[in-house]
C-alpha positions in Angstrom: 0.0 0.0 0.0 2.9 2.4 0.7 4.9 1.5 -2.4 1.3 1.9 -4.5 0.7 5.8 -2.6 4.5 6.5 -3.4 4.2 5.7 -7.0 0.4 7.3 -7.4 2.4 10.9 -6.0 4.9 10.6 -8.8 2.7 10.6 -11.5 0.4 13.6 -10.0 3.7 15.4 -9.9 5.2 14.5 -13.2 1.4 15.7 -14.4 2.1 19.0 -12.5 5.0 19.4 -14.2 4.4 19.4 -17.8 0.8 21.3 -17.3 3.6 23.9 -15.9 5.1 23.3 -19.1 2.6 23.8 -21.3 1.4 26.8 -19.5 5.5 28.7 -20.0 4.9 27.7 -23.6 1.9 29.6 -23.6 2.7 32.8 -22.3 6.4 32.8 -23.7 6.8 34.6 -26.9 10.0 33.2 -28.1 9.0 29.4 -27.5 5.7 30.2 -29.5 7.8 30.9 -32.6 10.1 28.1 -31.9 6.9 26.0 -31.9 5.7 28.5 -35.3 8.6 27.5 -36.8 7.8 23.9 -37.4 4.5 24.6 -38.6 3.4 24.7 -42.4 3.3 28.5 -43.6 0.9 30.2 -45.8 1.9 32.9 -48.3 -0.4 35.8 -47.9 1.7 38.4 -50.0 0.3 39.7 -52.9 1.0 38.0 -56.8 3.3 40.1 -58.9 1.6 39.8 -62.4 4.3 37.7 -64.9 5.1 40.0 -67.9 3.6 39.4 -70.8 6.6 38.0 -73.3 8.1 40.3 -76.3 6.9 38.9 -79.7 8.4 37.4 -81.7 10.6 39.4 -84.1 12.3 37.7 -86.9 15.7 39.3 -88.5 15.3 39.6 -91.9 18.6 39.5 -94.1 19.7 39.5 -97.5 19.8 35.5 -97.0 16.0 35.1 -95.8 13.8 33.2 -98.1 11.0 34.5 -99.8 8.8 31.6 -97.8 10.2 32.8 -94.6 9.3 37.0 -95.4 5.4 35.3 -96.5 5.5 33.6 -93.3 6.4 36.0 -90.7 3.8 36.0 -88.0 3.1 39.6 -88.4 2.8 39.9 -92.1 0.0 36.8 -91.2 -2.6 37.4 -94.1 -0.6 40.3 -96.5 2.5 38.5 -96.4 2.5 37.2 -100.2 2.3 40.9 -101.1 5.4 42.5 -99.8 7.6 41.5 -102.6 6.3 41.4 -106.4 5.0 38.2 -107.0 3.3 39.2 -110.3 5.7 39.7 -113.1 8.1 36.5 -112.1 5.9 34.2 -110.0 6.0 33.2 -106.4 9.5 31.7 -105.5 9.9 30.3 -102.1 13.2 29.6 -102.3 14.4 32.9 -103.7 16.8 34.8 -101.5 16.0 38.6 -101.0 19.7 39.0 -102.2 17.9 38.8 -105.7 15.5 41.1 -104.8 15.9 43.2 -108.3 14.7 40.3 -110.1 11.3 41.0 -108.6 11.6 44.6 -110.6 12.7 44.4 -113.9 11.5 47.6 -114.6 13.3 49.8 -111.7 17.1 50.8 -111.1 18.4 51.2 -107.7 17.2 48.4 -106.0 19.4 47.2 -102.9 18.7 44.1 -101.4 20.2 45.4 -98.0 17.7 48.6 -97.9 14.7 46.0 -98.9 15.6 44.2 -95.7 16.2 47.2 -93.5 12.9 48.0 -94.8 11.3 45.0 -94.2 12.3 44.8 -90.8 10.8 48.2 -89.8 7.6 47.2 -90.9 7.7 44.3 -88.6 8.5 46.6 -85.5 5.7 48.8 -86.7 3.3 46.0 -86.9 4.1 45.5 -83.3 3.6 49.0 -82.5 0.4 49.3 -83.9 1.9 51.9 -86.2 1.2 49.8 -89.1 -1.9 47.5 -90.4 -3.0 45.9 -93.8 -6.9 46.4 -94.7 -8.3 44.1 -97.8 -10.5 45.7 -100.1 -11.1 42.5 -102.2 -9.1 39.9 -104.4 -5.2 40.8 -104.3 -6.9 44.5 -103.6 -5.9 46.3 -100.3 -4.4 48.9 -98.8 -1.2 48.8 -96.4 -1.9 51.7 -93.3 1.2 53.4 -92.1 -0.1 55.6 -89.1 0.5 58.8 -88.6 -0.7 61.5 -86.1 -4.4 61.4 -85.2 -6.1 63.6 -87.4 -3.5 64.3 -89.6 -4.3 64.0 -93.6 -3.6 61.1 -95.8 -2.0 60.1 -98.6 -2.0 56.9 -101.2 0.6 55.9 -102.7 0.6 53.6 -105.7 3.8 52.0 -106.7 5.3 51.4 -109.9 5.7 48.0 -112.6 4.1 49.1 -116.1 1.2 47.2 -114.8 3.1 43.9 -114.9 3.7 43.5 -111.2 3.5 45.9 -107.7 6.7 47.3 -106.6 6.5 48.7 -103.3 8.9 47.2 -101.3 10.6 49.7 -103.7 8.7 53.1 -104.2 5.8 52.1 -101.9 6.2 50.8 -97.9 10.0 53.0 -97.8 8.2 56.6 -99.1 5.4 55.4 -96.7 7.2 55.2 -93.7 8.7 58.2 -94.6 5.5 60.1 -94.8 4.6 58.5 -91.5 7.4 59.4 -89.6 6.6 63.2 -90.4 3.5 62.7 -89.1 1.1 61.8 -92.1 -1.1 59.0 -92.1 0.4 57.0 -95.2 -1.3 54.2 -97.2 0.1 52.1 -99.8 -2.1 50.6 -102.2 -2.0 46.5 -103.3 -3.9 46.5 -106.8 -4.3 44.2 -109.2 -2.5 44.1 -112.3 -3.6 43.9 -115.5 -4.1 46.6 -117.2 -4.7 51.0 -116.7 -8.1 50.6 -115.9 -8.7 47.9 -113.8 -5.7 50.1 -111.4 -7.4 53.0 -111.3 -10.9 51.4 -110.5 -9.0 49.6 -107.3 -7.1 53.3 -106.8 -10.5 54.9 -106.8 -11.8 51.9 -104.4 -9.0 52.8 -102.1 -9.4 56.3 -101.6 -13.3 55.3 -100.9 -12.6 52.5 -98.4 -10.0 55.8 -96.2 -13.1 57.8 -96.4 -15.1 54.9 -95.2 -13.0 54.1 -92.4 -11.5 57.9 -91.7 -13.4 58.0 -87.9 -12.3 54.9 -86.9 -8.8 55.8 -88.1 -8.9 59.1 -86.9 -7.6 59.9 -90.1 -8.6 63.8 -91.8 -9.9 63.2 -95.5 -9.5 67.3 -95.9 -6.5 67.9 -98.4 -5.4 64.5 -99.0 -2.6 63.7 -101.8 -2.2 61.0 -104.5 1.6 60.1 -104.7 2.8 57.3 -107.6 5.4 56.5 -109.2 5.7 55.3 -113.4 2.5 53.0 -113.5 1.3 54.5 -110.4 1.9 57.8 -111.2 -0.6 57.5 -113.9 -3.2 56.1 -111.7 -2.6 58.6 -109.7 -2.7 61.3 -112.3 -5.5 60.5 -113.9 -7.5 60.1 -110.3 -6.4 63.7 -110.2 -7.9 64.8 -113.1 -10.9 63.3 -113.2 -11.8 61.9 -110.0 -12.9 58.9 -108.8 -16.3 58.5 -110.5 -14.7 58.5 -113.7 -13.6 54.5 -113.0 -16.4 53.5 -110.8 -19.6 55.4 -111.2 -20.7 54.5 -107.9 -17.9 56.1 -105.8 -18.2 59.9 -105.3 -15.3 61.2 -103.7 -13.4 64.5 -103.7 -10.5 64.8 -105.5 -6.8 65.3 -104.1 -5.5 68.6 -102.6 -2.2 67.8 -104.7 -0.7 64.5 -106.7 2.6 63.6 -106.7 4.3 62.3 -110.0 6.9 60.3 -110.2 8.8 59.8 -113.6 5.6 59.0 -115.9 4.8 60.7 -119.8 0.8 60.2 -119.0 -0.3 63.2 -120.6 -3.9 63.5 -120.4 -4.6 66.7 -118.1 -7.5 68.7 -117.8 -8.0 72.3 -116.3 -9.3 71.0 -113.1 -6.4 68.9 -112.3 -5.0 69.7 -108.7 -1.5 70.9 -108.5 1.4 68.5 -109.7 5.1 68.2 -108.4 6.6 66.0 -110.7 10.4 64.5 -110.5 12.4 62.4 -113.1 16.0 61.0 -113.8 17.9 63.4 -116.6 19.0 60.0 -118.0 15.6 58.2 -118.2 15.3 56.7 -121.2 11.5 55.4 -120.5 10.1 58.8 -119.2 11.9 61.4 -121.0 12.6 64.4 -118.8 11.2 66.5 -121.8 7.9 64.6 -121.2 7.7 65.6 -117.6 8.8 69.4 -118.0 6.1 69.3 -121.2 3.2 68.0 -118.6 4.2 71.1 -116.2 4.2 73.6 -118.7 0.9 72.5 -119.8 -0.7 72.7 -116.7 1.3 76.0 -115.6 -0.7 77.3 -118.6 -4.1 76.1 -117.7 -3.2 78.4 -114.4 -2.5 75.3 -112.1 0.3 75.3 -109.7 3.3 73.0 -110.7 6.5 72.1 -110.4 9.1 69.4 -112.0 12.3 68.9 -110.7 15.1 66.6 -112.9 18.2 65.2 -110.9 21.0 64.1 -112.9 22.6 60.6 -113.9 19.7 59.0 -112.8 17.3 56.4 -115.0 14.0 54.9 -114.5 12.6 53.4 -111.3 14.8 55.0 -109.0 12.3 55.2 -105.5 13.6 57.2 -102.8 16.8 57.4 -104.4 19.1 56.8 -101.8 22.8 57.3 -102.3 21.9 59.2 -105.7 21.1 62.6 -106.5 17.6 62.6 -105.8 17.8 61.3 -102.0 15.5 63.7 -100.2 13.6 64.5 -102.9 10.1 63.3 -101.0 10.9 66.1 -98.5 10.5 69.1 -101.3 7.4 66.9 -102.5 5.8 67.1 -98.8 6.4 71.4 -98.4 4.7 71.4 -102.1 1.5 69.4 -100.9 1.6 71.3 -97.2 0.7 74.6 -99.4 -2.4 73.1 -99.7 -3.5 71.9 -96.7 -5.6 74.1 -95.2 -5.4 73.1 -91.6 -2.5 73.3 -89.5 -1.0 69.4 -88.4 2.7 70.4 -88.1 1.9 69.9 -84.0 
C-alpha cells in the first residue's frame, strides 16, 4: 500500500509538471515561434503579375527566303504581297539578295535597304503603327499611321502594270510620310491593265473615307503620290476623280498629286496641283515629257512644279545614295501649301 501511494504521487507530480510546461509555452513569446517555426506556412503576399513575353521578331537579311518573309507571324494574311509576286511568280526559295529580279522595270534596287525595310515594318506591326486592310481579291491597302487627325496620302507603286513594286517606291516613301506625321497608305492592286488600277485606286481612296473616324484619319487635303504606272493612276485620279472608274464612288479629288517619272499626258484644267520629278537619264520617261506635262498645266493656271536630278534612270524610288535622296521632303512642303489646316503639331 505504501509503495502503490509513493508511486500514485509521482505521477500527479510529473502531471504538474508538464501542465507547468505547457502553460510557460503559452505565455512565452520566443518558445511560440520556436513552436511556429515547425508549422506549415501560408503565403499571404500579394502576386506580382508575370510579364507578358516580347513577340516574336524575326531578323530579316539579304539571306532570308521569300517563304520565310510570307510567313512572318506579323505579315499573317498580307505577307505574299510584300515582294512582287506578279511579273516572275511566287519563288519560295528565292533569296531577298535577288530582290531586283522581282523589278525588272526599276534601277536602284538594294537588297540590303529592302531588308532594312522589311524589318521596320515588322516593328511597326508590333507598335500598332502599321496594319493591312483588304478591299477585295489581291486588292488592299497597307496603313502606315501617322498622327491622329492628320491628312492622308496613297501611294501607288510602280511595274508598267506587270507587277507591284512597293517594297521599292511604296512601304519605304510610306514610312517616310509617316514618320513626319502623315497618315500613309500604300495601295496593293491588281494588275492587268490601266483601268482595272485605277478602278482599285479609286476603291482605295473610298474604303480611307469609309473608315476615316475609326482611323482618326482627316480626309480634308489628302494627296495621291505614284510612281511610273502608279503615277498614272494617280494622275489620272487627279484629273478626273474617282467617278470616272467607278460610277458609284463619289469622292473629292486630291489637294495635290505627286508624280513620279511618268509621260501620262492627259490633263484637264481642273487637275489639282502636280510636283513632278524624273532621272535626266531616263530613257523610258523622257525628262522633256515631264517638263512638257508642267508647262501644260502651268498654262491652264495650275500650280506645278518638276524637278530633274541628274545621272539617274528609270525606277529610281527614294533614291538613296543618288542625287535625288530627299527629294520626298521638297514633295511634302509642295503638298503642305495646300492643306488648309495646320498638323505640323
Amino acid at each position: 500500500m505504501k509503495k502503490t501511494f509513493l508511486l500514485m504521487i509521482v505521477a500527479s507530480a510529473c502531471v504538474a509538471t508538464e501542465m507547468a510546461c505547457m502553460s510557460r509555452e503559452a505565455k512565452d513569446p520566443v518558445v511560440q515561434a520556436d513552436a511556429k517555426r515547425g508549422e506549415t506556412q501560408i503565403d499571404t503576399a500579394p502576386s506580382i503579375a508575370t510579364p507578358a513575353p516580347e513577340p516574336v521578331r524575326p531578323k530579316v537579311t539579304t539571306g532570308t527566303t521569300w517563304s520565310e518573309i510570307v510567313a512572318i507571324p506579323q505579315f499573317k494574311g498580307f505577307g505574299q504581297y510584300i515582294l512582287a509576286r506578279e511579273r516572275i511568280g511566287y519563288k519560295p526559295h528565292m533569296k531577298l539578295a535577288d530582290v531586283a529580279k522581282t523589278l525588272p522595270f526599276h534601277r536602284n534596287v538594294d537588297a540590303n535597304q529592302a531588308a532594312d525595310c522589311i524589318n521596320k515594318m515588322i516593328e511597326r506591326v508590333d507598335a500598332g503603327r502599321m496594319s493591312y486592310h483588304s478591299i477585295g481579291q489581291d486588292v488592299g491597302l497597307f496603313f502606315f499611321r501617322g498622327r491622329p487627325g492628320a491628312p492622308f496620302a496613297i501611294i501607288s507603286a510602280g511595274g508598267g502594270f506587270y507587277y507591284v513594286g512597293s517594297i521599292h517606291e511604296g512601304f519605304p516613301l510610306a514610312m517616310a510620310l509617316s514618320d513626319l506625321g502623315y497618315n500613309a497608305f500604300v495601295l496593293q492592286y491588281r494588275t492587268g491593265g490601266f483601268q482595272i488600277a485605277c478602278k482599285d485606286l479609286a476603291r482605295g481612296i473610298d474604303y480611307v473615307f469609309k473608315h476615316a473616324d475609326e482611323w482618326k484619319v482627316d480626309t480634308a487635303d489628302y494627296s495621291l503620290w505614284g510612281a511610273s504606272a502608279g503615277a498614272e493612276m494617280a494622275a489620272a485620279l487627279g484629273s478626273h476623280g474617282t467617278r470616272h472608274y467607278v460610277p458609284s464612288i463619289v469622292r473629292p479629288r486630291p489637294a495635290a498629286v505627286i508624280l513620279c517619272y511618268t509621260e501620262h499626258a492627259d490633263y484637264t484644267r481642273h487637275d489639282p496641283p502636280t510636283y513632278a520629278v524624273v532621272g535626266a537619264d531616263d530613257r523610258v520617261t523622257k525628262a522633256s515629257a515631264m517638263r512638257r506635262r508642267v508647262a501644260n498645266l502651268k498654262a491652264a493656271g495650275i500650280d506645278a512644279e518638276v524637278h530633274v536630278y541628274p545621272n539617274l534612270v528609270h525606277g529610281f524610288g527614294m533614291g538613296i545614295g543618288t542625287t535625288a535622296e530627299g527629294w520626298h521632303m521638297g514633295a511634302v512642303k509642295f503638298w503642305e501649301k495646300y492643306i488648309k489646316k495646320d498638323h505640323s503639331k
